[in-house]
N, C-alpha and C positions, 0 to 999 in steps of 0.2 A: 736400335730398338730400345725400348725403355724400360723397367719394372712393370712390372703389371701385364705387359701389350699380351697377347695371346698367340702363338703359333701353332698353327696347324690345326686349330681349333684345340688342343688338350696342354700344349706346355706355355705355363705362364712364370713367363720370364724376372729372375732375381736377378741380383748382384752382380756386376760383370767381373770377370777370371781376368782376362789379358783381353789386350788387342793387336794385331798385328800387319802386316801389310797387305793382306789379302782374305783377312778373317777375323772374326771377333766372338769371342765363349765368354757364355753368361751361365751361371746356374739357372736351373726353371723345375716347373714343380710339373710332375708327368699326372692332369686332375685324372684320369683313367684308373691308373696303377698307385696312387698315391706316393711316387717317389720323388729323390732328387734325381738329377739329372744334368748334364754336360750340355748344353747346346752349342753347337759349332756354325755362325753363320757367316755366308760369304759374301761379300761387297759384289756391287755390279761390276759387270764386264760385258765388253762385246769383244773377246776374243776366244772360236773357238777353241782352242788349245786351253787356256783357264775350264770350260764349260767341261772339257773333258776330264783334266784333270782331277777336280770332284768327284765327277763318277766314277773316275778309276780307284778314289780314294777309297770311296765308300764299297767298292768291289771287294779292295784289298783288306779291310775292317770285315768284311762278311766273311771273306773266303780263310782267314786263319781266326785260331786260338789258341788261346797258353795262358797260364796263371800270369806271365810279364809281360804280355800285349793290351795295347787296348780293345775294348768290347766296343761294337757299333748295335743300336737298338732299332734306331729309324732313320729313315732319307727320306729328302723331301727338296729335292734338288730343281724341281720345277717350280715351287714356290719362290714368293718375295718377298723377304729375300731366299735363296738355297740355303738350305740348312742339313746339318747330321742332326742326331740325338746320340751321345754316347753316354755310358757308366759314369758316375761322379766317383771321387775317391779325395775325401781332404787329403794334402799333405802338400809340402814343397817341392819343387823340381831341385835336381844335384844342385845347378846352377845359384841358386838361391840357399841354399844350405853351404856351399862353396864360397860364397859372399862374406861369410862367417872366418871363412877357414879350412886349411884342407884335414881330411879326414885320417882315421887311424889306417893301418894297410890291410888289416883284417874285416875294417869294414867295407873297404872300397873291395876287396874279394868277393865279398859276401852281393855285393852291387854288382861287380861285372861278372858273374857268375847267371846270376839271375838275366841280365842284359843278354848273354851272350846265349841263354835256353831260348829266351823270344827270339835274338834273332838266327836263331839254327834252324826255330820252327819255322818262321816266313820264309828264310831260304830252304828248306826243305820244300816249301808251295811253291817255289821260284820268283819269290818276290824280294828285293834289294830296297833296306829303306832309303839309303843314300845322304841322309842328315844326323846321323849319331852323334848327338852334342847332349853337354849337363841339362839345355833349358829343355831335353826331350825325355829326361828319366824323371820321373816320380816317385819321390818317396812317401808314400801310404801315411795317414798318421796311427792307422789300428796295424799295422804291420811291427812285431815285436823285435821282429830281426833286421828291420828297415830294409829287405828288400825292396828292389824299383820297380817300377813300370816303363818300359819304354812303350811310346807317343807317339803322335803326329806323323803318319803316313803320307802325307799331304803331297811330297817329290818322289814316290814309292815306283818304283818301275817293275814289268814283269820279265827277269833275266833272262826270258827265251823271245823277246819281244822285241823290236830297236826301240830306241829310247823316243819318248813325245818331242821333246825338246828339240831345239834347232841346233844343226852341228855346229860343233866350236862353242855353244853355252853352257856355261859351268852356273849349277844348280847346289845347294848346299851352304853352309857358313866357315865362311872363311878359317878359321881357327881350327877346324877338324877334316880340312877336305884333304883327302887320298893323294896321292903322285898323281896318281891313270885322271884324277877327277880334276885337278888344277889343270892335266892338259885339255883340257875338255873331251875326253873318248870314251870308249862303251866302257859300263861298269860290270860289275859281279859280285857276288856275297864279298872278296876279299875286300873290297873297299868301306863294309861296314866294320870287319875286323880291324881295319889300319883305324878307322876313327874312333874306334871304343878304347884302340890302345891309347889314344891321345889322351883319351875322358879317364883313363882310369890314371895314366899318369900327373893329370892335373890333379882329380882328386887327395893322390898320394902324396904328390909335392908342393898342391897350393899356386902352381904358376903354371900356365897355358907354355906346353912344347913351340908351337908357333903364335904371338900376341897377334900379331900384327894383321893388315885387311888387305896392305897395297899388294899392287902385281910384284913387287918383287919378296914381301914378306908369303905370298902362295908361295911365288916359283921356289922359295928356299927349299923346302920339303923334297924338291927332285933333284938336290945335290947333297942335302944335310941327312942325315936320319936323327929322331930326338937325341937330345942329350939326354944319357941315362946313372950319369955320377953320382945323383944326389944319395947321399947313405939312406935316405929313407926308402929308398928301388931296392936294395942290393936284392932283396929277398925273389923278386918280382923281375929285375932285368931282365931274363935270360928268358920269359914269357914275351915282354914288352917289346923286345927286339923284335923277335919273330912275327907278333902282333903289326909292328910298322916297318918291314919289311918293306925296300924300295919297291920289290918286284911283287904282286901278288899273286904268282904260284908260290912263292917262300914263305904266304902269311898262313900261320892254322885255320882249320876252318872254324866257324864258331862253337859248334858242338864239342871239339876237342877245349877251346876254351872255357867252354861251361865246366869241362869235366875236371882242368886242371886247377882252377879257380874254386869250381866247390869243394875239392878233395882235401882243399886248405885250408879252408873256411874253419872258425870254431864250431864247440858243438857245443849246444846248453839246450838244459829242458826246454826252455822257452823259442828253440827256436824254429823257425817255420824253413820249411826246405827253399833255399835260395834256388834251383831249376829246377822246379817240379815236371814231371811230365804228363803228357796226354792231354785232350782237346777238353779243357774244363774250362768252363768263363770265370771272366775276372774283372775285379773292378779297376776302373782305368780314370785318368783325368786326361782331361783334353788339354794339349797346349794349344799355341796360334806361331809357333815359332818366335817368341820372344829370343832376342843374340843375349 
């Protein structure tokens, strides 16, 4: 779609965010409510499984909230093309702030803290987002304490539910996927725990625990657990391990991460609670899953 085009009759679509293999976000202006706005639109398909998938998306976007989730506004999923409308929110994803540099250790707390309240709250709803990676946290740019946002629900499954996907299909990005998830088998909140541990030890160190994509750079992870040497962990290791726990009965659940993460965190006037609680909206940016 292009600048200008119209969807839905009310959002007329700007600038586009990202593109990605099965979706494309554009800012667009909501002419109803006078806002900005996230459009998330999907490429054709004719496979049901895709068709579904959207709608479960856009289920999972209604059914929770949290200050570090994103907000869904409208669906529109029979149109052409399907489209979400979600919350805009300037700012960078980890992943592109990480491009830069890896970050201080008190700020990547103050990040996985925040990550780890959103996803306590979706697993608390019984929903696993199953893709916790840098290009899915948002950093705000009116956010004074740079807390994130985690994103794109898109491979979200409901842990009381079997999984959509076809057995034996591993779903997720290479660089942050779980033991249980590299073998392709049912998931659980602990699988978003092992991948946030990955996300936070990049951010701390600068270098990805596993770089690599091929089958044998997965399979590592179910015989390595991360190296955690680097002197800039020491503080953090003894979270981190537990975080990437081969087995996940050994990983904490995320809620106990929020808590030990924020209880570390600094403290200054300015700054905004990194796991807030309770069902308040928030603003959110859409990713498309950019790796």
């Amino acid at each position: 779609m292009d600048e200008g085009d119209v969807l839905g009759g009310r959002y007329v679509l700007r600038e586009r965010l990202g593109t990605g293999a099965t979706a494309t976000v554009q800012l667009a202006e909501d002419l109803h409510l006078g806002r900005i706005v996230a459009v998330k639109m999907f490429g054709a398909t004719s496979e049901v499984s895709d068709a579904e998938r959207r709608r479960h998306e856009a289920r999972v976007l209604a059914t929770i909230r949290h200050p570090a989730l994103v907000t869904i506004f409208d669906a529109h999923l029979d149109a052409d093309p399907p489209f979400l409308v979600l919350e805009y929110v300037p700012g960078p994803t980890l992943a592109e702030v990480l491009a830069t540099g890896p970050l201080p250790a008190e700020r990547v707390r103050l990040l996985g803290a925040a990550t780890a309240a959103g996803l306590a709250r979706a697993h608390d709803a019984g929903i696993v987002h199953r893709d916790v990676k840098p290009a899915n946290i948002v950093i705000p740019d009116d956010r004074r304490d740079g807390a994130g946002r985690l994103v794109d629900f898109g491979i979200a499954h409901s842990a009381d539910e079997p999984t959509r996907d076809e057995a034996g299909t591993v779903l997720g990005s290479a660089s942050y996927l779980s033991p249980e998830q590299a073998l392709g088998e049912e998931l659980g909140p602990a699988t978003d725990v092992y991948s946030l541990g990955l996300v936070l030890l990049e951010a701390i160190t600068g270098r990805p625990a596993f770089p690599g994509s091929s089958p044998a750079d997965v399979a590592a992870r179910l015989f390595d657990a991360p190296s955690l040497d680097d002197p800039l962990l020491a503080d953090d290791a003894g979270l981190l391990a537990r975080m990437t726990a081969r087995e996940p009965a050994d990983r904490p659940a995320a809620a106990e991460v929020a808590q030990q993460l924020g209880a570390r965190r600094p403290q200054h006037p300015d700054a905004v609670a990194a796991a807030p609680q309770g069902d308040q909206p928030t603003a959110a940016y859409a990713t498309v899953g950019r790796r």
